[in-house]
Biopython code that builds the backbone (N, CA, C, O; Angstrom):
import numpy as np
from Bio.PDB.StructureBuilder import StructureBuilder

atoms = [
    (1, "UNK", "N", (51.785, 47.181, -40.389)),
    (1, "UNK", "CA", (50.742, 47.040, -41.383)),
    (1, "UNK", "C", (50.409, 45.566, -41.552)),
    (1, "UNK", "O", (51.153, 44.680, -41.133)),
    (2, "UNK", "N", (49.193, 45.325, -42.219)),
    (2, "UNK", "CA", (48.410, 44.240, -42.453)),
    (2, "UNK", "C", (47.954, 43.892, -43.449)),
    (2, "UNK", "O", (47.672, 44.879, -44.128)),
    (3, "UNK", "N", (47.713, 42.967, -43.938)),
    (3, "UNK", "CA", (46.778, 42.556, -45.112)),
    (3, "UNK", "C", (46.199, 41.678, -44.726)),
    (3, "UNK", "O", (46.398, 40.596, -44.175)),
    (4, "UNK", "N", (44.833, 42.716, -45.349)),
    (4, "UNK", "CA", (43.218, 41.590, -45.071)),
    (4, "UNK", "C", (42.585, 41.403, -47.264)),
    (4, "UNK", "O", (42.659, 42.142, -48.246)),
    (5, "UNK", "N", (42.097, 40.139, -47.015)),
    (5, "UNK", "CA", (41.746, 39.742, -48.348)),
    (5, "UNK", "C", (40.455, 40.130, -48.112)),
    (5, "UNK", "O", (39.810, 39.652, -47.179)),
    (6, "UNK", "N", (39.954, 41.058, -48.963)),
    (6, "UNK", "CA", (38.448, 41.565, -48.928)),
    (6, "UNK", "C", (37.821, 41.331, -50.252)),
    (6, "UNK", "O", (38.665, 41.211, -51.140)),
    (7, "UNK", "N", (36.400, 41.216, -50.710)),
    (7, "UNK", "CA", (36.252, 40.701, -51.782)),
    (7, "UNK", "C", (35.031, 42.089, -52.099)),
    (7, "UNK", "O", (34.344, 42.479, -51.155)),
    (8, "UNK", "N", (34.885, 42.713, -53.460)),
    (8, "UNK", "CA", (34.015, 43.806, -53.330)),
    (8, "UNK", "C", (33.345, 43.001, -55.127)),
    (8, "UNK", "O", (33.940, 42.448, -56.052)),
    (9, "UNK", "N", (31.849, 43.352, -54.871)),
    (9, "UNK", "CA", (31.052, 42.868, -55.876)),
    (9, "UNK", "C", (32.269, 41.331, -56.814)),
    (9, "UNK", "O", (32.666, 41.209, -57.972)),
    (10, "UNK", "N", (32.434, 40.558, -55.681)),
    (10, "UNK", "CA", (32.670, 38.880, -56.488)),
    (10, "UNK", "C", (34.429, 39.003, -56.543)),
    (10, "UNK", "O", (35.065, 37.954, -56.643)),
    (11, "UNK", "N", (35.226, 40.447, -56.465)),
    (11, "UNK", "CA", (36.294, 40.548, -56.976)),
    (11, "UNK", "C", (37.271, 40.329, -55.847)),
    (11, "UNK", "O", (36.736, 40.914, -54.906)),
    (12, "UNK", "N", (38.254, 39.881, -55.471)),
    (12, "UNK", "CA", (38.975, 39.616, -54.108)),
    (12, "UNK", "C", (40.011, 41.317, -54.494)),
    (12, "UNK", "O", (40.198, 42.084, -55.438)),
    (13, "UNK", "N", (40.400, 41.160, -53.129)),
    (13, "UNK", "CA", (41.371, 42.394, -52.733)),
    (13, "UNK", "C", (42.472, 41.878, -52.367)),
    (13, "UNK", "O", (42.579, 40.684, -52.644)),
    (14, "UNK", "N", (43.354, 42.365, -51.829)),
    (14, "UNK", "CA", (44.346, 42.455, -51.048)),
    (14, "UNK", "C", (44.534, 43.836, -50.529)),
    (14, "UNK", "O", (45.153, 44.498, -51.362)),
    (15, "UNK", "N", (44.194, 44.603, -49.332)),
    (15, "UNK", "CA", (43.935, 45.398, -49.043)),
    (15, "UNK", "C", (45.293, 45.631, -47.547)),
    (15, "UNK", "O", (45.269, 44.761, -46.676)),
    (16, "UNK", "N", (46.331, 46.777, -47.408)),
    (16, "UNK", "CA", (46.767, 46.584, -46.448)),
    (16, "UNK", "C", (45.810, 48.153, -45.281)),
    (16, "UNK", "O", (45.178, 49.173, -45.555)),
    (17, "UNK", "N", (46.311, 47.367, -43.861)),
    (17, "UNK", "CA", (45.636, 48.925, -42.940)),
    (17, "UNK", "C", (46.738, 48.208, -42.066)),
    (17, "UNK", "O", (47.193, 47.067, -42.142)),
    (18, "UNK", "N", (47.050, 49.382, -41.105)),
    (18, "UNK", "CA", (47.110, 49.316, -39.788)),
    (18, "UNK", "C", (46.527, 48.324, -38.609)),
    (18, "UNK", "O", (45.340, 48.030, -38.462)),
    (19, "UNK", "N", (47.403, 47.969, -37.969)),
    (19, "UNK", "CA", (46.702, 46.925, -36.920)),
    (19, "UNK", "C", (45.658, 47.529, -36.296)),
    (19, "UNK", "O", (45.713, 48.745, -36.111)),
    (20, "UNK", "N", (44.704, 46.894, -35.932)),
    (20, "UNK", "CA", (43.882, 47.546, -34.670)),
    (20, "UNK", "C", (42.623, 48.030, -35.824)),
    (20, "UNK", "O", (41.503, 48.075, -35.316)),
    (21, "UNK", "N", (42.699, 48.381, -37.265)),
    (21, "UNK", "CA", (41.656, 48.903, -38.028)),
    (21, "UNK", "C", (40.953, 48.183, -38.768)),
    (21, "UNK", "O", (40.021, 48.558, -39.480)),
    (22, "UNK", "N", (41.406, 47.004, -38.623)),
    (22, "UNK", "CA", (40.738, 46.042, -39.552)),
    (22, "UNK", "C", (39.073, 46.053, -39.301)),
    (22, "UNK", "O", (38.346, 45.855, -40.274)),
    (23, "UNK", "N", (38.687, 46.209, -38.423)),
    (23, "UNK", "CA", (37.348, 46.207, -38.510)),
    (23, "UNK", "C", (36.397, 47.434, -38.658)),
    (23, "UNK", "O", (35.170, 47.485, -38.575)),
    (24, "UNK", "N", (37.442, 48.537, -38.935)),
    (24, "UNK", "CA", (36.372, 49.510, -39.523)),
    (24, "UNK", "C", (37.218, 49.345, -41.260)),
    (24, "UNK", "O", (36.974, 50.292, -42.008)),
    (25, "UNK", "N", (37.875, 48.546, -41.677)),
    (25, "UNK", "CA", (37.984, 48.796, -42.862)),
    (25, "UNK", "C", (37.273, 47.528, -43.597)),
    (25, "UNK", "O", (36.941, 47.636, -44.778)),
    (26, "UNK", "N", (37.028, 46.231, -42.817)),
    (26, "UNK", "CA", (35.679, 45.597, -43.255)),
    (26, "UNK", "C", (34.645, 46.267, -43.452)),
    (26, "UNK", "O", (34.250, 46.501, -44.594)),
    (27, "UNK", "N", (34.117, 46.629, -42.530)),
    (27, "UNK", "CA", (33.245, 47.678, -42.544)),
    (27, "UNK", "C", (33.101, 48.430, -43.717)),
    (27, "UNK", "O", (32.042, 48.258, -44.320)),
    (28, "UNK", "N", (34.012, 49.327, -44.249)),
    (28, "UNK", "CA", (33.808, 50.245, -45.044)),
    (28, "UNK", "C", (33.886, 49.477, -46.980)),
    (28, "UNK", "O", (33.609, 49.964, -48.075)),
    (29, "UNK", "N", (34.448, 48.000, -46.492)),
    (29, "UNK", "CA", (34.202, 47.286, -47.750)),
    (29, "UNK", "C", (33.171, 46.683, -47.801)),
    (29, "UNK", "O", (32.841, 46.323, -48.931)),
    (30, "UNK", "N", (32.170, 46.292, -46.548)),
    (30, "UNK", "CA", (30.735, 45.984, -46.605)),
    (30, "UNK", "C", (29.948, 47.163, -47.234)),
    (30, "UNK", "O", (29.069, 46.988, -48.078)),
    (31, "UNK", "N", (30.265, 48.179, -46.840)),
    (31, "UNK", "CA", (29.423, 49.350, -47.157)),
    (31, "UNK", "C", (29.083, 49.373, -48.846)),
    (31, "UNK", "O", (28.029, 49.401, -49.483)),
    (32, "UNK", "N", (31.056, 49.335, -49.366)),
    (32, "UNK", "CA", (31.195, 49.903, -50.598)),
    (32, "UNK", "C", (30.437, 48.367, -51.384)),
    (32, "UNK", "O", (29.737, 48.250, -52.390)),
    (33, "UNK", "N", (30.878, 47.514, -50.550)),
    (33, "UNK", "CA", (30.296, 46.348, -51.939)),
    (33, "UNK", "C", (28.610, 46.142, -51.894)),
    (33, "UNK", "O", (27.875, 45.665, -52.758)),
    (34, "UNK", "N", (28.313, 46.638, -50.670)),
    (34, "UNK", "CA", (26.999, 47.048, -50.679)),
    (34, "UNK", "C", (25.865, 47.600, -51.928)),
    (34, "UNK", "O", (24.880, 47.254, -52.582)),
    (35, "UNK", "N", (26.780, 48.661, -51.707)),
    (35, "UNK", "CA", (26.088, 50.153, -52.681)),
    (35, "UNK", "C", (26.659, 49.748, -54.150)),
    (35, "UNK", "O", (26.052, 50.177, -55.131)),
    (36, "UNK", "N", (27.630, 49.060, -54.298)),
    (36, "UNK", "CA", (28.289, 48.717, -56.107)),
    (36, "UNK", "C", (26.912, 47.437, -56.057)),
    (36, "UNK", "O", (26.146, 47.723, -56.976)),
    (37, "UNK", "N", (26.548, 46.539, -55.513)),
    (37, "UNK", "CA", (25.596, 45.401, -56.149)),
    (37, "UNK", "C", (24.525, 45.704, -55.994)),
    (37, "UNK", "O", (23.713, 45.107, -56.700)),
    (38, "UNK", "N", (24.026, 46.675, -55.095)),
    (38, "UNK", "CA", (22.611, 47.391, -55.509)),
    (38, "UNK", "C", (22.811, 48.336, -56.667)),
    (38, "UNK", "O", (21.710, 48.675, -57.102)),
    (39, "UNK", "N", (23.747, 48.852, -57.286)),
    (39, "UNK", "CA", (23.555, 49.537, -58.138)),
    (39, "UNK", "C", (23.777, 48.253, -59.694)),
    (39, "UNK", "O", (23.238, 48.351, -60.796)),
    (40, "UNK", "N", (24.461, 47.476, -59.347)),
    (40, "UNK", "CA", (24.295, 46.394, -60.563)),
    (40, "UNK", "C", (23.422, 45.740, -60.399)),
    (40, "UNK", "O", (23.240, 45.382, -61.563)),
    (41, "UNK", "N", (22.611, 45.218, -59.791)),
    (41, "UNK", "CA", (21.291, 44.458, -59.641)),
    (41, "UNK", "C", (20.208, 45.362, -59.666)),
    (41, "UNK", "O", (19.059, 44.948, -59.507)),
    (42, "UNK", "N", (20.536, 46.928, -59.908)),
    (42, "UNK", "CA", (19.279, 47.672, -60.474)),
    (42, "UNK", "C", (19.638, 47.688, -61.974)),
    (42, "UNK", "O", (18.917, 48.440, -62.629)),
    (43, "UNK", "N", (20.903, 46.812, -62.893)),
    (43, "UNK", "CA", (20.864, 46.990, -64.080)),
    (43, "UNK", "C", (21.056, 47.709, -64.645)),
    (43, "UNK", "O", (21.514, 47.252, -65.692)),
    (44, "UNK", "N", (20.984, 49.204, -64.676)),
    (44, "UNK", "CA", (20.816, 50.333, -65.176)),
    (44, "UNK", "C", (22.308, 50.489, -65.811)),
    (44, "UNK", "O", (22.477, 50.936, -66.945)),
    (45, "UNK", "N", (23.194, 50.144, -65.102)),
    (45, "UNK", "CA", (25.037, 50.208, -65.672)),
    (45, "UNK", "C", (25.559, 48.733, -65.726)),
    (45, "UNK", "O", (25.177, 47.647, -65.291)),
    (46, "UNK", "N", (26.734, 49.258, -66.550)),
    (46, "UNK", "CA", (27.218, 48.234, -67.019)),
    (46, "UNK", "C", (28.532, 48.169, -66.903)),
    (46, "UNK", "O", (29.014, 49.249, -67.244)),
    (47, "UNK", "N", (29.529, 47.220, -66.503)),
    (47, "UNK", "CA", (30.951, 48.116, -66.371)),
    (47, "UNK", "C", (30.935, 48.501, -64.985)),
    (47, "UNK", "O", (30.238, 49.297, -64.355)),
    (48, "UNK", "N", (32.596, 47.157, -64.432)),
    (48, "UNK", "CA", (32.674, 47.589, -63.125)),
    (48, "UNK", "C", (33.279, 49.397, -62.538)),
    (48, "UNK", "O", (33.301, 49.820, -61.383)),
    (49, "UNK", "N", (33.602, 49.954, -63.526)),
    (49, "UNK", "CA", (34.459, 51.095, -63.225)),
    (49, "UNK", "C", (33.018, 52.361, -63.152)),
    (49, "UNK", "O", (33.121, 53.313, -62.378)),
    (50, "UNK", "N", (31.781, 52.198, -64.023)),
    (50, "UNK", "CA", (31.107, 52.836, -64.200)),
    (50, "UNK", "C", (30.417, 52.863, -62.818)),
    (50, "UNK", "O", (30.180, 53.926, -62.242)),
    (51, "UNK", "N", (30.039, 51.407, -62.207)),
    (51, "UNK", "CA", (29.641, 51.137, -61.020)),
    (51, "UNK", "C", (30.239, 51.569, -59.931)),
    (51, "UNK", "O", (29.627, 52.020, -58.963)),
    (52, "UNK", "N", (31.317, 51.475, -59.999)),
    (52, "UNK", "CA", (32.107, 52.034, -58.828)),
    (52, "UNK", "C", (32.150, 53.645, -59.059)),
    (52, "UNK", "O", (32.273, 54.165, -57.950)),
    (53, "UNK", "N", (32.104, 54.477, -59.928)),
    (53, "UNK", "CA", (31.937, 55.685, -59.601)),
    (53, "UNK", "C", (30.815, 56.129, -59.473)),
    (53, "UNK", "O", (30.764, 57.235, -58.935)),
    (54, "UNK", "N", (29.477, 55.481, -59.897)),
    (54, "UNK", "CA", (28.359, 55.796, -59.364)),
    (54, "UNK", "C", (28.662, 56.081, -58.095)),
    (54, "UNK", "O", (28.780, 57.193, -57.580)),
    (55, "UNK", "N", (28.816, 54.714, -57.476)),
    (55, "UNK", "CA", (28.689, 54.296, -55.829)),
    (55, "UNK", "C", (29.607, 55.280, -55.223)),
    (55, "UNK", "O", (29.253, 55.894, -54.216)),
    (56, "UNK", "N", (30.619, 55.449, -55.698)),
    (56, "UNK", "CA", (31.464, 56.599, -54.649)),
    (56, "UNK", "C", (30.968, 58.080, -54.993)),
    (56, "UNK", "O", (31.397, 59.008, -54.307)),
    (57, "UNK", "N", (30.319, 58.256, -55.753)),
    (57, "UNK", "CA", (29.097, 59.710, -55.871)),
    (57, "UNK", "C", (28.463, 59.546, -54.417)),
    (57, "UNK", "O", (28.683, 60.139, -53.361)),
    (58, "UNK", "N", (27.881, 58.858, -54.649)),
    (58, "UNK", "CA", (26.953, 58.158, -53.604)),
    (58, "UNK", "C", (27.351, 58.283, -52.272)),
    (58, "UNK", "O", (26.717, 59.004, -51.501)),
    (59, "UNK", "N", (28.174, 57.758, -51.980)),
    (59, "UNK", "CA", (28.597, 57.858, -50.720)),
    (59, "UNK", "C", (29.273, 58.993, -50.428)),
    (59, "UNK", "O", (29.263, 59.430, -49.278)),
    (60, "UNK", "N", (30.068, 59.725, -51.610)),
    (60, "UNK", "CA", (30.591, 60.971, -51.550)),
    (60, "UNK", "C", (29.453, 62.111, -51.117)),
    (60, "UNK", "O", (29.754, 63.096, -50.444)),
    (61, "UNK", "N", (28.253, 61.869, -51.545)),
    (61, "UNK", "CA", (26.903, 62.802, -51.273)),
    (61, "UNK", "C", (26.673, 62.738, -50.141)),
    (61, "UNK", "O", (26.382, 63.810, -49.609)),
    (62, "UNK", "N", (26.694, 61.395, -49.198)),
    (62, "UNK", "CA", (26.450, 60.987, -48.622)),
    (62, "UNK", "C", (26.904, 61.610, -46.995)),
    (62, "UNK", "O", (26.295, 62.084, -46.036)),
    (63, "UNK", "N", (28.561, 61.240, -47.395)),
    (63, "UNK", "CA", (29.384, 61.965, -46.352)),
    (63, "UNK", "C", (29.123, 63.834, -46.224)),
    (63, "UNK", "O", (29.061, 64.499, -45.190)),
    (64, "UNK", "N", (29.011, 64.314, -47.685)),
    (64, "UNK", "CA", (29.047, 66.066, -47.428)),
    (64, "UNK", "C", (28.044, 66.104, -46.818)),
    (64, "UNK", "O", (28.304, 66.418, -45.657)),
    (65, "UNK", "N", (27.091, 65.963, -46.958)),
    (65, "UNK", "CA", (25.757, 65.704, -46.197)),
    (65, "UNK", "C", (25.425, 65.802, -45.023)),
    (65, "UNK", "O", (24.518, 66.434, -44.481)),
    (66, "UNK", "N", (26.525, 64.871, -44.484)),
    (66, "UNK", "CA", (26.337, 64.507, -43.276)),
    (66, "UNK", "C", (27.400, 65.671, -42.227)),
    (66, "UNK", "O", (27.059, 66.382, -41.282)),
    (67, "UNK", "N", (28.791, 65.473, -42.887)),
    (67, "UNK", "CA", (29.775, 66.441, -42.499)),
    (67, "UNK", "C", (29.920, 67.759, -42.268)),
    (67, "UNK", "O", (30.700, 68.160, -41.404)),
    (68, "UNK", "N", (29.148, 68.620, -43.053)),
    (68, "UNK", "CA", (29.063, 69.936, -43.129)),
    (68, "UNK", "C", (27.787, 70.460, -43.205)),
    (68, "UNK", "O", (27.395, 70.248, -44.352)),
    (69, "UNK", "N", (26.620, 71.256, -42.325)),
    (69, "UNK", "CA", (25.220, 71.545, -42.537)),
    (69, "UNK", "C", (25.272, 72.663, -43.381)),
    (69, "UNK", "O", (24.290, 72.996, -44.045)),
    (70, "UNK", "N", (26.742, 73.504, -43.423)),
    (70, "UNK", "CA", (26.678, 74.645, -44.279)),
    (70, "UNK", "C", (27.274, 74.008, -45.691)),
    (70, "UNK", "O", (27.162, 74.663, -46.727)),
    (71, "UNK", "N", (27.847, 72.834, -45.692)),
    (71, "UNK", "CA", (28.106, 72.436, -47.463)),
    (71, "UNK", "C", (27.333, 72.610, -48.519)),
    (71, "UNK", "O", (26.220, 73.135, -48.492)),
    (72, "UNK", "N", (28.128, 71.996, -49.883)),
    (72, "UNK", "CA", (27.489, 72.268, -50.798)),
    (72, "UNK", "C", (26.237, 71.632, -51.256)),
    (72, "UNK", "O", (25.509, 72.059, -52.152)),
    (73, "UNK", "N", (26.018, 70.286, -50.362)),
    (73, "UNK", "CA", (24.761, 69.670, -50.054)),
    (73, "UNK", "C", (23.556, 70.231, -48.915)),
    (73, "UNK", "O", (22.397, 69.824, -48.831)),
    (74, "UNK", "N", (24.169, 71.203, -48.150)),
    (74, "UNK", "CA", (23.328, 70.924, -47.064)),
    (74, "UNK", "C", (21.752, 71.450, -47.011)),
    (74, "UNK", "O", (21.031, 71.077, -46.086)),
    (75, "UNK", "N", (21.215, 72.407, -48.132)),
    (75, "UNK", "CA", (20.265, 72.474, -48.741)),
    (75, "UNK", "C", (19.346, 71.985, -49.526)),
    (75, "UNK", "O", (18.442, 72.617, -50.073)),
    (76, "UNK", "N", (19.722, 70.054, -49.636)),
    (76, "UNK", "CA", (19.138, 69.376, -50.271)),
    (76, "UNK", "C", (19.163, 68.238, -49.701)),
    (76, "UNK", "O", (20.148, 67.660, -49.242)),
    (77, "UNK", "N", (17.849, 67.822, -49.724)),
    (77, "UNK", "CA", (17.600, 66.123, -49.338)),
    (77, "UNK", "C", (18.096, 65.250, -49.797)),
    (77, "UNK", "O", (18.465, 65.159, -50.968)),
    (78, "UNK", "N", (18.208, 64.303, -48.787)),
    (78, "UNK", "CA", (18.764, 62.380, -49.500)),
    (78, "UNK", "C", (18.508, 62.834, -50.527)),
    (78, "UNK", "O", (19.319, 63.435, -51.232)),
    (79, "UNK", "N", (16.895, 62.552, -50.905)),
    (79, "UNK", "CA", (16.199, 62.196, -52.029)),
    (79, "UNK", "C", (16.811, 62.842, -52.973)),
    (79, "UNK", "O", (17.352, 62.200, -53.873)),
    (80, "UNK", "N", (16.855, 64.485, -52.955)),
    (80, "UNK", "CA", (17.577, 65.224, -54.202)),
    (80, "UNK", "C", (18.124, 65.075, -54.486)),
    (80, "UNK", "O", (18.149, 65.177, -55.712)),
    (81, "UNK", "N", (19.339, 64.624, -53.779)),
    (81, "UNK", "CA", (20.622, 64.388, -53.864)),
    (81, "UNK", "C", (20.279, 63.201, -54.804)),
    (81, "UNK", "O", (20.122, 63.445, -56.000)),
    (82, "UNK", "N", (20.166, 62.084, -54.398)),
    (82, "UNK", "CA", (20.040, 61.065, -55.477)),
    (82, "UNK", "C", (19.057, 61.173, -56.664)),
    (82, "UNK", "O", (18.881, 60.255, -57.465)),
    (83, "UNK", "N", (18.490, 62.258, -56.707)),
    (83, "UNK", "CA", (17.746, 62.779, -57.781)),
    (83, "UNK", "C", (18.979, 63.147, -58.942)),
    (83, "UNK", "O", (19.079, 62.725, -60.094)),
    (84, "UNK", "N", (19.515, 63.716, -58.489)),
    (84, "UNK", "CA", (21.067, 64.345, -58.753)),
    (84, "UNK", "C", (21.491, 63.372, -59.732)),
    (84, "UNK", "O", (21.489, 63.323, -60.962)),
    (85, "UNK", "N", (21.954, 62.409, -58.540)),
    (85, "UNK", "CA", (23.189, 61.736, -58.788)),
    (85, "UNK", "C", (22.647, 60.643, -60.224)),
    (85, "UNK", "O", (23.381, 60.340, -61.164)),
    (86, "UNK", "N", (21.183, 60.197, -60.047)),
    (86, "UNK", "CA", (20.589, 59.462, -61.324)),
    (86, "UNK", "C", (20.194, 60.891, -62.356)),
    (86, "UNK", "O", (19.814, 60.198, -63.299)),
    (87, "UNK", "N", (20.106, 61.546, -62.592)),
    (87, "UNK", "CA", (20.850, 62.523, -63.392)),
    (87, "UNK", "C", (22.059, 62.594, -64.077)),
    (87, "UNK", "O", (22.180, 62.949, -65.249)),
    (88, "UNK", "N", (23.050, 62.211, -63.243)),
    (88, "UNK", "CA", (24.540, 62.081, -63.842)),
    (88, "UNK", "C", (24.516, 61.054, -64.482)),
    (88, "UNK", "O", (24.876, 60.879, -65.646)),
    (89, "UNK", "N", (24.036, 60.233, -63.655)),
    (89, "UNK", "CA", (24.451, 58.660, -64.392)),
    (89, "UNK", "C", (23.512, 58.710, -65.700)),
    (89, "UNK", "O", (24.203, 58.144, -66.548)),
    (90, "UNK", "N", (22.749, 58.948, -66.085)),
    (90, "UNK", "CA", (21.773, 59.101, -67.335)),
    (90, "UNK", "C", (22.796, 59.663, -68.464)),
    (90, "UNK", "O", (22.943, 59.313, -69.635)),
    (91, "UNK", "N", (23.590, 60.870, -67.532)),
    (91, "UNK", "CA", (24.298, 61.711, -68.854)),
    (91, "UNK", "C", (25.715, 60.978, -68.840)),
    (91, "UNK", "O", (26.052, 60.938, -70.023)),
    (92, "UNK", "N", (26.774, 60.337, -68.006)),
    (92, "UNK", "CA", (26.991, 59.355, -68.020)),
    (92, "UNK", "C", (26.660, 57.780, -69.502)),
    (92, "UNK", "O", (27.351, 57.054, -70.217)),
    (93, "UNK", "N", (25.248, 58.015, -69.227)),
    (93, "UNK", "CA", (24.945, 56.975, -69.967)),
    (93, "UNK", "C", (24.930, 56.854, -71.318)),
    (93, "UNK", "O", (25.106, 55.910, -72.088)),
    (94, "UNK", "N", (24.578, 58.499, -71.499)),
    (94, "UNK", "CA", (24.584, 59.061, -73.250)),
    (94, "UNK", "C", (25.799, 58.983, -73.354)),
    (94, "UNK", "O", (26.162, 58.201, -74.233)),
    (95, "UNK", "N", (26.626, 59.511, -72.777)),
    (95, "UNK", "CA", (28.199, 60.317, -73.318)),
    (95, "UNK", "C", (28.669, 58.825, -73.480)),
    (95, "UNK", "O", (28.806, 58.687, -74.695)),
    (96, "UNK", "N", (29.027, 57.477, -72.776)),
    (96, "UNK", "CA", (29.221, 56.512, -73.265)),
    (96, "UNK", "C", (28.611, 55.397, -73.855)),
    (96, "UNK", "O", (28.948, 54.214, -73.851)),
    (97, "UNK", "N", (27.611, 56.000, -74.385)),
    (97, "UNK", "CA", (27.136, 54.578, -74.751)),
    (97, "UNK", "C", (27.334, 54.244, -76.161)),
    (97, "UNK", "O", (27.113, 53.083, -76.506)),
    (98, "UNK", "N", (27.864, 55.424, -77.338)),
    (98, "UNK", "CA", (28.407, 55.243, -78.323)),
    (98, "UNK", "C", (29.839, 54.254, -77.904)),
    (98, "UNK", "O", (30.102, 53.442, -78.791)),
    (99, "UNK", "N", (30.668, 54.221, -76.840)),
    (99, "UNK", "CA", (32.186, 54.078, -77.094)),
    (99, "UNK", "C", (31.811, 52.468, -76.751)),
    (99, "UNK", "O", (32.585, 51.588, -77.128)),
    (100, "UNK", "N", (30.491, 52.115, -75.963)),
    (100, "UNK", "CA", (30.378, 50.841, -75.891)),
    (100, "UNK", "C", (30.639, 49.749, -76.983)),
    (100, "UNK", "O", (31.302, 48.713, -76.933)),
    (101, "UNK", "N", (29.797, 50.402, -78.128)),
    (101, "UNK", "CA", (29.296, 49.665, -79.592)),
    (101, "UNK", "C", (30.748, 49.758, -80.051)),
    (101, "UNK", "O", (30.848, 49.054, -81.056)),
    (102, "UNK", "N", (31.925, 50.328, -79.743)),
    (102, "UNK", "CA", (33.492, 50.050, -80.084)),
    (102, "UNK", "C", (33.923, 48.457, -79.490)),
    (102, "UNK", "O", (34.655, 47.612, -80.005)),
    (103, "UNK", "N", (33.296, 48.435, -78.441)),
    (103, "UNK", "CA", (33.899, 47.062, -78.034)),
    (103, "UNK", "C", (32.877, 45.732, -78.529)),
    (103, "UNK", "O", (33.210, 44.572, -78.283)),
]
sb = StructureBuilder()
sb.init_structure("model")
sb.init_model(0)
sb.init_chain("A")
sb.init_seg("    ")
for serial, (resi, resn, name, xyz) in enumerate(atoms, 1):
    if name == "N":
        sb.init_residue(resn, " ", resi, " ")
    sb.init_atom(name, np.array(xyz, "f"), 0.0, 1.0, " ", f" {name:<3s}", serial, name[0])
structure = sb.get_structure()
């Protein structure tokens, strides 16, 4: 095993993999820090934990999607799908936005 220092939306890692994988697990931290700073530079959330489960919706949609034509996605477009998923995050947004005004 290995450790690579990866940094996702500004935050450093310490991340261990297997030799030989390091470059699909860059990879998959380009992806993720990708999709977390487009979703904070659309503003809409607040809160790295909120961001990060957006984004792994996201990519979670992403993969069934792609993985299975008979899944529980496979009857719905990108688009719906993220029709969806900004759906959640809206209700998401109600259900916490009282516990915010606590802090």
């Amino acid at each position: 095993m290995i450790q690579l220092d990866v940094s996702i939306m500004g935050q450093s890692y310490k991340l261990a993999c297997k030799e030989g994988e390091e470059g699909a697990l860059q990879e998959a931290v380009a992806y993720l820090d990708g999709k977390m700073c487009a979703i904070r530079d659309a503003g809409k959330l607040k809160g790295n934990d909120r961001i990060a489960v957006m984004a792994a919706l996201g990519v979670t949609a992403e993969l069934l999607a792609t993985k299975s034509p008979d899944g529980p996605l496979s009857d719905m477009t990108m688009s719906e799908v993220k029709q969806k998923i900004a759906a959640m995050h809206e209700t998401l947004d109600a259900a916490l936005a009282p516990q915010e005004n606590l802090f």
